[in-house]
C-alpha positions in Angstrom: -21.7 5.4 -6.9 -19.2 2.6 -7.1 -21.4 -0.6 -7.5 -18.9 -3.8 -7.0 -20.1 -5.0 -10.0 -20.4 -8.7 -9.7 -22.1 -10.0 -12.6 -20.3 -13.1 -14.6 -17.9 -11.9 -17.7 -16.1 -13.6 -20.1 -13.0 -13.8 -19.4 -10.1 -11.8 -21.6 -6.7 -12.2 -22.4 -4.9 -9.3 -25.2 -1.5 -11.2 -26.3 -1.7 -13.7 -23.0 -2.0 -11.1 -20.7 -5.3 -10.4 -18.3 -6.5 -6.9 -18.1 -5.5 -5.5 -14.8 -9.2 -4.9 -14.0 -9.4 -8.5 -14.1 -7.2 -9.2 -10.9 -7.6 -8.8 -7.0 -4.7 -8.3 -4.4 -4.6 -10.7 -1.3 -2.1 -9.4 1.3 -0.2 -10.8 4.6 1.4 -7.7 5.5 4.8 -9.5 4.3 3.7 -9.9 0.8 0.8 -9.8 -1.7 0.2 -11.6 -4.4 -2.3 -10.8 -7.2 -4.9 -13.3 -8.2 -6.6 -13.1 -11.9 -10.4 -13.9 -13.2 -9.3 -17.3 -14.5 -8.3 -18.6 -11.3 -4.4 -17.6 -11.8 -2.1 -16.0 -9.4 0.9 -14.7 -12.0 2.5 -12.4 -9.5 4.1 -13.1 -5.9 7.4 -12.3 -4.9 8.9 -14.1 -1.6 9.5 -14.0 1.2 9.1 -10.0 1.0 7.2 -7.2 -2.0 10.7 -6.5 -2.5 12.0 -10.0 -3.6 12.5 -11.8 -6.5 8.9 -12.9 -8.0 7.8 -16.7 -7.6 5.5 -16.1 -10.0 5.7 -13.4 -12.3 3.4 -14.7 -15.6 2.2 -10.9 -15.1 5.5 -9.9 -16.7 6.2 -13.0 -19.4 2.9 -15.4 -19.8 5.1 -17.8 -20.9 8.1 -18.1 -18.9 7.1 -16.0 -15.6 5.8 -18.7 -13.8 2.0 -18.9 -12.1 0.0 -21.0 -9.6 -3.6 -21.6 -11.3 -6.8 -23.3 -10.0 -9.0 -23.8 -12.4 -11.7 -25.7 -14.4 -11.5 -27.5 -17.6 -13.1 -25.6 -20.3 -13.6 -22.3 -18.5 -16.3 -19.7 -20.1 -16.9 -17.1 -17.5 -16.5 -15.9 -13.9 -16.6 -13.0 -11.7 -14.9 -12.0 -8.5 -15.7 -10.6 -5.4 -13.7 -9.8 -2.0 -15.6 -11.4 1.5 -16.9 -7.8 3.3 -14.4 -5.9 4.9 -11.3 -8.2 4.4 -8.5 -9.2 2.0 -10.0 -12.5 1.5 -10.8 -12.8 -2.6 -13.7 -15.0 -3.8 -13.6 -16.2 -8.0 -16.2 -17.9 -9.0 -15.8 -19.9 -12.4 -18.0 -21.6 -14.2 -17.4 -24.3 -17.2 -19.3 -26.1 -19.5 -20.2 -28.5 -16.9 -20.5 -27.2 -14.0 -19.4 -24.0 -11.6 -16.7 -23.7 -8.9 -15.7 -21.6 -6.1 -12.0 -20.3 -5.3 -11.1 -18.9 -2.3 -8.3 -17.0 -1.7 -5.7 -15.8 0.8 -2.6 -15.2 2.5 -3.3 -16.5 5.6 -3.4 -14.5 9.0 -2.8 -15.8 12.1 -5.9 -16.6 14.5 -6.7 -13.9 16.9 -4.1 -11.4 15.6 -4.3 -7.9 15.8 -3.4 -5.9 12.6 -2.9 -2.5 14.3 -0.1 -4.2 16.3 3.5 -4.2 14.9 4.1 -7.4 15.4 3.8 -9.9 12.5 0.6 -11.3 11.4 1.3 -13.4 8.8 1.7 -17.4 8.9 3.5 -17.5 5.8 0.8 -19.7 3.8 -1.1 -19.0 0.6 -4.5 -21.3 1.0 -6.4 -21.7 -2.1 -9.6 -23.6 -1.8 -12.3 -24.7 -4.4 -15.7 -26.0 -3.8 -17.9 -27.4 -6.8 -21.3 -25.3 -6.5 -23.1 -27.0 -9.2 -22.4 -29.8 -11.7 -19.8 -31.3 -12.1 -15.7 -29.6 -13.0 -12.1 -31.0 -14.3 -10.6 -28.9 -12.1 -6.5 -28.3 -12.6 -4.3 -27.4 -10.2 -0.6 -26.3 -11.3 2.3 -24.6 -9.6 5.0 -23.0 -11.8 7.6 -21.1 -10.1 9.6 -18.8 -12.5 12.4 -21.2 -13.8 10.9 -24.3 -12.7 11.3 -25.7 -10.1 12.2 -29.7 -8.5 9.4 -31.4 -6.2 9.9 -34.7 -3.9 6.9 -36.2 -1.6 7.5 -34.8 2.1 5.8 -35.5 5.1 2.2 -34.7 4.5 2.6 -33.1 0.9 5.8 -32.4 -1.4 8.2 -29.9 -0.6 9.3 -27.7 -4.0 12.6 -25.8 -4.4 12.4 -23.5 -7.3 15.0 -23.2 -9.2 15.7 -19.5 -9.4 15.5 -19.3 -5.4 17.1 -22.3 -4.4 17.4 -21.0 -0.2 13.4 -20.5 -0.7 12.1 -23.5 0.4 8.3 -24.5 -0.4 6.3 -26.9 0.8 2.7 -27.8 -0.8 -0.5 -29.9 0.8 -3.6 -31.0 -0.4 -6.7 -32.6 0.9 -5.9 -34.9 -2.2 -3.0 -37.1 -3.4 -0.2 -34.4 -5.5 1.5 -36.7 -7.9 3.7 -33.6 -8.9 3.4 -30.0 -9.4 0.9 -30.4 -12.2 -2.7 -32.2 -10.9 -5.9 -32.8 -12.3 -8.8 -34.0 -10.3 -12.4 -34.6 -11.0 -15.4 -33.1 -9.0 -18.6 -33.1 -7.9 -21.1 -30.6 -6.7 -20.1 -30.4 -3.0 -16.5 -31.9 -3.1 -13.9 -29.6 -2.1 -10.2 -29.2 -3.2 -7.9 -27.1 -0.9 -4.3 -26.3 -1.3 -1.9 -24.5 0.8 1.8 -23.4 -0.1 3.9 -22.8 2.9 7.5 -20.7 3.1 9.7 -20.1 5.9 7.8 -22.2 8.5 6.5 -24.9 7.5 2.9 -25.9 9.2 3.3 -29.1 7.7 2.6 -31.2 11.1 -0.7 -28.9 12.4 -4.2 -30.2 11.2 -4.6 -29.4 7.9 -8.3 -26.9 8.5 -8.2 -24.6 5.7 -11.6 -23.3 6.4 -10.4 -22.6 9.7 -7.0 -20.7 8.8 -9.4 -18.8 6.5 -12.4 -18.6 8.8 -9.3 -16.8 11.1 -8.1 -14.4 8.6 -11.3 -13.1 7.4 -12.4 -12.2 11.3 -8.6 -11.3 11.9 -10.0 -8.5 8.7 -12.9 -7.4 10.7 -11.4 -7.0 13.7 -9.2 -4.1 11.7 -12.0 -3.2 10.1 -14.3 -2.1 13.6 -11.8 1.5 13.8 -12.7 2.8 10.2 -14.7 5.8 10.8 -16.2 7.1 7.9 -19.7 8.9 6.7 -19.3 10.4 3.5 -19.7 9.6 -0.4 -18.8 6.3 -1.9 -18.4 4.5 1.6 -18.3 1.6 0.4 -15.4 2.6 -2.3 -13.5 4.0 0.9 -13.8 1.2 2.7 -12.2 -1.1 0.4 -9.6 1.5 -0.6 -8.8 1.5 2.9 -7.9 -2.3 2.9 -6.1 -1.9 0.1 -3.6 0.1 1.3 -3.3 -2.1 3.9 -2.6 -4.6 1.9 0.3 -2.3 0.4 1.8 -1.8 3.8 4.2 -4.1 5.6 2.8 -4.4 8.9 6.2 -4.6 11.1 8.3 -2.2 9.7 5.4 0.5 8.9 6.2 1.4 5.5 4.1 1.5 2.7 5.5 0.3 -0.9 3.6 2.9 -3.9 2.6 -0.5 -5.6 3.2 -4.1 -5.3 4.1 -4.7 -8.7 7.0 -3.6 -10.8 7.3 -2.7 -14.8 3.6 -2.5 -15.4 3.8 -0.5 -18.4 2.0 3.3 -18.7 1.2 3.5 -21.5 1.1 -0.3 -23.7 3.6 0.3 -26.2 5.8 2.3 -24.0 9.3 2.0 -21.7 7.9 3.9 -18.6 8.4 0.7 -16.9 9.0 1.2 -13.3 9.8 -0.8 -10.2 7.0 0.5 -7.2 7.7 -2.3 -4.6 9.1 0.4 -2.4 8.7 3.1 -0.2 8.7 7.0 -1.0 8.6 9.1 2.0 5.8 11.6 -0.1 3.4 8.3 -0.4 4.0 7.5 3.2 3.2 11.5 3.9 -0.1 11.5 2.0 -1.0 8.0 3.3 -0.5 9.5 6.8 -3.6 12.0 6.1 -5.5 9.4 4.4 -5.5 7.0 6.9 -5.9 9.3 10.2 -9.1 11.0 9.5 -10.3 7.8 8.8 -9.8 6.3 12.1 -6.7 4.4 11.2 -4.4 6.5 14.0 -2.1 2.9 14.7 -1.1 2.4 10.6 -0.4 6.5 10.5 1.7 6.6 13.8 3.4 3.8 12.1 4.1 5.1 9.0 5.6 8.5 10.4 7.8 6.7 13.1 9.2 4.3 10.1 9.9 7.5 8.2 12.1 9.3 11.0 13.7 5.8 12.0 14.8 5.8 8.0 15.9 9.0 8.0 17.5 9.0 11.4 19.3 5.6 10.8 20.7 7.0 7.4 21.6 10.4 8.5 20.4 12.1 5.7 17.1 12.0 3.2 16.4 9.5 0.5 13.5 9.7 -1.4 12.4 5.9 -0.8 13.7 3.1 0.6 13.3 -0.9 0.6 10.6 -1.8 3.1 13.0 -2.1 5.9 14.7 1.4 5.7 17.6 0.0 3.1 19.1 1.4 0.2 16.4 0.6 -3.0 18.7 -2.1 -5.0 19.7 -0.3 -8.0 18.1 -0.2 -11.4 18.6 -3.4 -13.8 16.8 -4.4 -16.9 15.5 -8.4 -16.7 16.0 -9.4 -20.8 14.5 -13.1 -19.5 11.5 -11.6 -19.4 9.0 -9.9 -22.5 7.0 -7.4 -19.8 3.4 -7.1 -19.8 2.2 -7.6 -23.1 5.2 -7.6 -24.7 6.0 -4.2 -23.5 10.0 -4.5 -22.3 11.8 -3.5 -20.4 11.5 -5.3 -17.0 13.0 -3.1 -14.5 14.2 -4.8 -10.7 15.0 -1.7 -8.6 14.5 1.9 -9.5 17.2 4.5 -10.9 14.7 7.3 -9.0 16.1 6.3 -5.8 19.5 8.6 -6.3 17.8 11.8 -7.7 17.5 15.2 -5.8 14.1 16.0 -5.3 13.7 18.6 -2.6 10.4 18.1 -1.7 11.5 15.5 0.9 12.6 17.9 3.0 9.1 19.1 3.4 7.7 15.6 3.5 10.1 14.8 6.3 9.8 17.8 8.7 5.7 17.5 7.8 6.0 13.9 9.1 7.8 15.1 12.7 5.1 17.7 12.7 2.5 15.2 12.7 4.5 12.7 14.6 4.5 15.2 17.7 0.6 15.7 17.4 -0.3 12.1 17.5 1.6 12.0 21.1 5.1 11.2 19.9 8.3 12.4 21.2 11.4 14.0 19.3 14.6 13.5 21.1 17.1 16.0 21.0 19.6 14.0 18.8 17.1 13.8 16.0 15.7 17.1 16.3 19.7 18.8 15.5 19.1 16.2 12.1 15.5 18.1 11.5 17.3 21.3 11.8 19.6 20.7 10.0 17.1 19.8 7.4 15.2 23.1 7.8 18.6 25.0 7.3 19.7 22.6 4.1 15.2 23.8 3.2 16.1 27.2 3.2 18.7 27.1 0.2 17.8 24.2 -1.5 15.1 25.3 -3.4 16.9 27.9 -5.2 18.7 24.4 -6.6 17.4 21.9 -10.0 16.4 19.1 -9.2 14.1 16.0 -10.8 10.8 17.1 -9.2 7.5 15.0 -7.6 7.3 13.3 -11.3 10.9 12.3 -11.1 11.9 13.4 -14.9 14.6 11.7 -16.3 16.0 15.2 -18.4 18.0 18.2 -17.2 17.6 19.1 -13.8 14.8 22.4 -13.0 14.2 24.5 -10.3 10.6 23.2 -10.2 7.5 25.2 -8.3 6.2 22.1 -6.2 9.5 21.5 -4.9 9.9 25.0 -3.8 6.6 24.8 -2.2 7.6 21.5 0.1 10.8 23.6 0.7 8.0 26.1 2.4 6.7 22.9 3.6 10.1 22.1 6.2 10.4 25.6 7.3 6.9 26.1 8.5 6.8 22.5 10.1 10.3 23.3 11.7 9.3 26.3 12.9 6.1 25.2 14.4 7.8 22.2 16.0 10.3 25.1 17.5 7.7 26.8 18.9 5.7 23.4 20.6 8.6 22.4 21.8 10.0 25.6 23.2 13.2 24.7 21.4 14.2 28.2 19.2 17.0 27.5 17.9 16.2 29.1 14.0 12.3 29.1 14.4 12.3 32.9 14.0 13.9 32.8 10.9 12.3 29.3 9.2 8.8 31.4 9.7 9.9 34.2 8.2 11.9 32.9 4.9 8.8 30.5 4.9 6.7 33.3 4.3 9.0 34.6 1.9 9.0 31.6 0.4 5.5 31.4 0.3 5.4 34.7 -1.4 8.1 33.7 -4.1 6.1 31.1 -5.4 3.0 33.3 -6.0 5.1 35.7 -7.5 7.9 34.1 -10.0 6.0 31.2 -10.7 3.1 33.5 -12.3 2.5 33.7 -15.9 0.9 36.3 -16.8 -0.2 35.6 -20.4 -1.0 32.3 -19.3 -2.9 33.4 -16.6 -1.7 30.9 -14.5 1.3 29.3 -12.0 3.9 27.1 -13.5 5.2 24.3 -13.2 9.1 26.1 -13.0 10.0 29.4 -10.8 11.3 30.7 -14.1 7.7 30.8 -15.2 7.4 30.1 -19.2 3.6 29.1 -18.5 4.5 25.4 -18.7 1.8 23.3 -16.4 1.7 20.9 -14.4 -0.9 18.9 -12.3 1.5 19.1 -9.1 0.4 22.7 -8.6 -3.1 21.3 -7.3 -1.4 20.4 -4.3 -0.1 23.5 -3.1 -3.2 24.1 -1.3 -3.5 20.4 0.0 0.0 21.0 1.9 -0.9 24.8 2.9 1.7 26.4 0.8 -1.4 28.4 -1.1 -4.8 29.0 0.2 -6.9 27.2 -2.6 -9.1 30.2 -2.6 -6.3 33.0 -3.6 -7.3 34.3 -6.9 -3.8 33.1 -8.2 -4.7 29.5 -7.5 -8.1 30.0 -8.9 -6.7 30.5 -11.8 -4.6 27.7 -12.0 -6.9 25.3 -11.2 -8.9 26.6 -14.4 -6.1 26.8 -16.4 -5.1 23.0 -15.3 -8.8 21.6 -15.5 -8.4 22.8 -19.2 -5.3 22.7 -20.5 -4.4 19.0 -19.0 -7.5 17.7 -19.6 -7.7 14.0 -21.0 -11.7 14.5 -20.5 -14.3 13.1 -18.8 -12.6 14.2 -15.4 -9.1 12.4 -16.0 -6.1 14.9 -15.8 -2.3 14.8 -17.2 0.3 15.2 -14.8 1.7 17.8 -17.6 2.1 17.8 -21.4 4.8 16.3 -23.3 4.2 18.5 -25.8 5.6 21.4 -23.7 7.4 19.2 -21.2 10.3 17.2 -22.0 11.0 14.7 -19.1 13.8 12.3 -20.9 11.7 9.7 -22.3 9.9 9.0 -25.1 6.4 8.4 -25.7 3.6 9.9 -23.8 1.7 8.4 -21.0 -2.3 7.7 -19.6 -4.0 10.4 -17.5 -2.6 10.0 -13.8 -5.4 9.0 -11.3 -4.2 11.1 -8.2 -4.2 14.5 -10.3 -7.6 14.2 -10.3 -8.8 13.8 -7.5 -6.6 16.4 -6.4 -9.0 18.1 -8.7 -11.7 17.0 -6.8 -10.1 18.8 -3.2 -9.4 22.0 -4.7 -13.2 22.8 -6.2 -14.4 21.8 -2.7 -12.1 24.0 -0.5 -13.1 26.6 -3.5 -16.5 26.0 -2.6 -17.8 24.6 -6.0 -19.4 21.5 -4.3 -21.5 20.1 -6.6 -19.0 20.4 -9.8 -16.3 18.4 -6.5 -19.4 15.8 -5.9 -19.8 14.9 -9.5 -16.3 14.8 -10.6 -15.4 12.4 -7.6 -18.5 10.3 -8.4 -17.5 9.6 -12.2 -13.5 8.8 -10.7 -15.1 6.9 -7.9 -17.2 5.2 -11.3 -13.9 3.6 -13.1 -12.7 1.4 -10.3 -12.2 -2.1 -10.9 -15.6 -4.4 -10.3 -13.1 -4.8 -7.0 -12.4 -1.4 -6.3 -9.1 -0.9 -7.3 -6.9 1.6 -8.4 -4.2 1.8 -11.0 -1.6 4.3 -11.3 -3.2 5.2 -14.8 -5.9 5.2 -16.8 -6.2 5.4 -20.4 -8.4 8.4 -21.6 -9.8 6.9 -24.6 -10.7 3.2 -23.6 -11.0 3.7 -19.8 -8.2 0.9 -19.3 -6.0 0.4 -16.5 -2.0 1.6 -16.8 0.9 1.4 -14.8 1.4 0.0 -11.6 -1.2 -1.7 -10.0 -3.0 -1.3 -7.4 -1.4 2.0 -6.8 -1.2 3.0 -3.1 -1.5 6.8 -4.5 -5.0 6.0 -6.2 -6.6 4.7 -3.0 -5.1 7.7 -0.9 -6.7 9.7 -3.3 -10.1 7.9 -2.4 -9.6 8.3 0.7 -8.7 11.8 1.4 -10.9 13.0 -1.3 -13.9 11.5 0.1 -13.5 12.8 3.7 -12.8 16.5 2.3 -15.7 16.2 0.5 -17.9 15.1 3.5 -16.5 18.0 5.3 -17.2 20.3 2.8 -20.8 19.0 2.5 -21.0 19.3 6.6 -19.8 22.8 6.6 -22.2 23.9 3.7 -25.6 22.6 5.0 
């Protein structure tokens, strides 16, 4: 079991940079920002995820830019989130004494997080208290760029350089000569700071613990619907949070990661941008977060999807937060990446590909949509035929697949399978609704379709499904989800197999999976990458529904094992020194939590 391990550590930097286990997320439904173990927040992009960082040190130590509260001095510390909310606690201590930081993007009092309204009061509040003995404690904000700072009203208001329409304004409960301070303090003395955008609060009583006394119950509040009995509980709780954290609260979506260019693996130029929304993340967080209670985020998160898709008339792959085109893909040279791995990447080149397994993930969503109580008008449902019909050829077509390869186009099994996907969900959505128009025929070329995929994507000497319809007995870790979206019973002896042949032949040990090997796989780039969390828990659902419980039970248990001492997720993890990679915290990672956990509880539930 997960154990929150809160225990002081030293505190680590490899060429300037933190590990990402050493960080927590704190979350406003707006943005996020991500706060290390020495009391450093090097990542926060206003007013939006999707904006230009204020502080990206994360990406460039040096020149990123960072807002750090922290002692003199500094040997050790540890970190830990207040129970059931976004609100981070680092405790540091120095040579002389030991202080408290607490952390949040403040929420406003009395609001309700499964509304879609906004939440947020557009405030960062940062506030150290001096436990024991005595602390040099220094306080210094460093947009990205620099920026200029004058005194104003109650506290100094800061326009950074880079954002010059962004316009910041900073208090403290002590004099700021400038953007750098130092201040001297005693067991029991208390420093709080509070950076404000957009509306300023700078004429309301200054009652920090009050704004966080407010967001932590505002946390709790949320917290009351999560209905959960099952392994790790306390792992699933926090997961839940965090993809709540990843989710903008007014618009529904979800972005796959609040960070951008986090490299997997060190070294390497798989450098993405994540601080958007894929309709397939949205999908799987849609399963996560229904079965455990969280109906209002799911509901959300499927009418954002058909909104997008309606709006644009046709399917994207992702989308900025508010159902835009994703800015396309540049390289930032002011910046040396995350330990010196370039390149920086602002958008993401993905967002263009054809990857036919939207079609599935679209029609799955109005499927879902209709069960949770929601209505389909007539307008939109022509669009999700018309999606069904465009389904029933396009799978026969190459495209870039789940993994979004950058090399020659393939007609690749998974996306045949969500292909299946549209049909049967159109065709059962023809049949609720009493509309027929084509539902005959999507059920029966889904069937065929269904059959297909057993059939061409066999290898017989390999004794297993592959990753292309042209078989070749290539492999790949997306076939494990076949029988998560009901293209393949996870019992048929062909998917048996599979699963064997995966759990073997992918294997990066101890329980971590690749997504494929590069050996036999070329996807455009070089290098190779870390096992990919999600694959294995994927692993995890498919011995359960197989009924080989106890090998699903300990498998989850050692993944559930190499979560942060915060319980988070990256993208990534490195099979040989357990480190994190890639993006981080992965909204993927925590669905896997999630939905693992519950099928595993069900599983247990229908065994005893």
């Amino acid at each position: 079991m997960h154990g929150f391990d809160q225990t002081f550590r030293p505190v680590r930097r490899r060429e300037g940079y933190l590990p990402l286990e050493d960080m927590g997320l704190i979350g406003d439904g707006t943005t996020a920002a991500l706060v290390g173990l020495d009391g450093s927040i090097e990542w926060m992009c206003l007013p939006r995820f999707d904006a230009d960082p204020l502080f990206c040190g994360l990406l460039d130590h040096a020149r990123g830019g960072h807002f750090t509260l922290a002692p003199e001095d500094l040997v050790e510390a540890r970190q830990r989130y207040e129970p059931d909310t976004g609100v981070l606690i680092t405790e540091l201590r120095s040579s002389t004494g030991l202080v408290r930081v607490t952390d949040a993007l403040a929420l406003r009092s009395g609001a309700d997080l499964t509304d879609d309204t906004p939440a947020d009061r557009c405030e960062l509040v940062r506030s150290a208290v001096v436990l024991a003995g005595s602390v040099r404690l220094q306080a210094e904000l460093e947009p990205r760029g620099g920026a200029q700072a004058q005194a104003l009203f109650s506290g100094l208001e800061v326009r950074p350089s880079r954002q010059p329409r962004l316009r910041l304004h900073l208090r403290s409960n002590y004099p700021l000569t400038g953007l750098h301070n130092t201040y001297d303090l005693q067991q029991g003395e208390r420093l709080d700071l509070v950076l404000s955008w957009g509306r300023f609060h700078r004429h309301h009583r200054f009652d920090t613990e009050a704004t966080l006394q407010g967001t932590a119950e505002a946390w709790r509040r949320w917290m009351k619907h999560f209905d959960y009995t099952g392994p790790e509980e306390p792992l699933v709780r926090r997961a839940a949070i965090t993809l709540k954290l990843c989710d903008d609260w007014v618009n529904g979506s979800l972005v796959a990661a609040p960070t951008s260019s986090l490299p997997a693996p060190i070294g390497g130029i798989r450098n993405w941008d994540y601080r958007y929304t894929w309709i397939r993340d949205a999908a799987f967080a849609v399963f996560a977060l229904r079965r455990i209670g969280f109906r209002g985020e799911a509901d959300a998160f499927l009418g954002w999807v058909l909104d997008a898709f309606e709006y644009r008339g046709r399917p994207r792959i992702m989308y900025d937060v508010r159902g835009g085109l994703v800015p396309e893909e540049i390289k930032d040279g002011g910046l040396e990446g995350y330990r010196r791995c370039a390149p920086v990447r602002w958008g993401n080149g993905a967002a263009n590909q054809r990857q036919h397994d939207v079609y599935g993930e679209i029609l799955d969503c109005a499927d879902q949509w209709l069960l949770s109580g929601g209505e389909i008008q007539p307008a939109l449902w022509a669009s999700l035929a018309g999606l069904a019909d465009t389904a029933e050829q396009a799978w026969r077509q190459p495209d870039q697949g789940i993994w979004e390869v950058r090399s020659n186009a393939r007609v690749f099994t998974y996306s045949a399978g969500l292909c299946h996907v549209a049909l049967d969900r159109a065709a059962q959505i023809g049949q609720r609704l009493g509309l027929p128009r084509g539902a005959a025929r999507w059920r029966a070329s889904a069937d065929q379709l269904r059959q297909l995929v057993l059939e061409q994507s066999w290898d017989e000497g390999a004794q297993s499904l592959s990753a292309h319809l042209d078989g070749g007995g290539t492999l790949d870790a997306s076939l494990l989800a076949l029988p998560l979206r009901h293209v393949v019973p996870a019992g048929h002896p062909r998917m048996v197999a599979t699963v064997k042949a995966i759990a073997e032949r992918l294997s990066a040990g101890d329980g971590l999976l690749y997504r494929y090997s590069h050996e036999e796989t070329s996807d455009g780039l070089p290098g190779d990458e870390g096992a990919f969390v999600l694959c294995s828990f994927w692993l995890v659902d498919n011995l359960a529904a197989q009924g080989r419980l106890e090998e699903a039970e300990e498998l989850y248990a050692s993944l559930c094992a190499r979560a942060s001492p915060l319980g988070l997720m990256s993208e990534q993890i490195h099979p040989s020194t357990g480190e994190f990679m890639g993006n981080f915290p992965q909204a993927f990672s925590h669905i896997g939590i999630i939905a693992s956990g519950v099928n595993l509880a069900r599983a247990r539930a229908g065994a005893s």
